[in-house]
C-alpha positions, 0 to 999 in steps of 0.5 A: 500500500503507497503512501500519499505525500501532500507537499506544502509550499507556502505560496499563497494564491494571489489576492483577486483584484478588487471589483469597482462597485457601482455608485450613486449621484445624489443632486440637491437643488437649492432654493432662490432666483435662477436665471432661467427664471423657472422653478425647475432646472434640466439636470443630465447625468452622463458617463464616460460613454456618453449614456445618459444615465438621468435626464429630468427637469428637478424643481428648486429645493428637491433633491433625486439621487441616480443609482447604480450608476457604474464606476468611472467618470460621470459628468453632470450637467446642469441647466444655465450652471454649466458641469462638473465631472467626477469620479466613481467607485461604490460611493455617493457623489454629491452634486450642490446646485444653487442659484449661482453656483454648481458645486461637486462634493466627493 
């Protein structure tokens, strides 16, 4: 009867790279006088691809937030404010919108 060796090398398996989650964009919009002279402002939200990934009129003072939004870089643009670009990674980006400024909280 033969015997079985088992031989142990101490390599351990290489760690997996870690998979980049999906994140969300949470757009708040601020209370005031807006050029537009409206009380709704079109928000876009765009990847890197240029998919659209949110593209609604938001009223002064609400706020929407867009998931599941896939990792990279996302461009948010806002009606008579211009845009921001940020990055994402399983976390929340924070977009301000206020009547005379677009700020983008990470």
């Amino acid at each position: 009867m033969g015997a079985t060796v088992l031989l142990l090398t101490g390599c351990a398996a290489p760690e997996p790279e870690p998979v980049p989650q999906p994140g969300s964009v949470r757009i708040q919009i601020g209370t005031g006088s807006y050029d537009n002279g409206s009380d709704q402002l079109l928000v876009t939200v765009h990847d890197s691809t240029g998919s659209i990934l949110f593209d609604e009129m938001l009223p002064t003072g609400s706020a929407t937030t867009v998931e599941d939004v896939a990792p990279g870089e996302v461009t948010i643009v806002v009606e008579d404010h211009g845009e921001v670009t940020g990055q994402i990674d399983g976390q929340e980006l924070k977009v301000l919108v206020g009547p005379r400024d677009l700020t983008l909280l990470q």
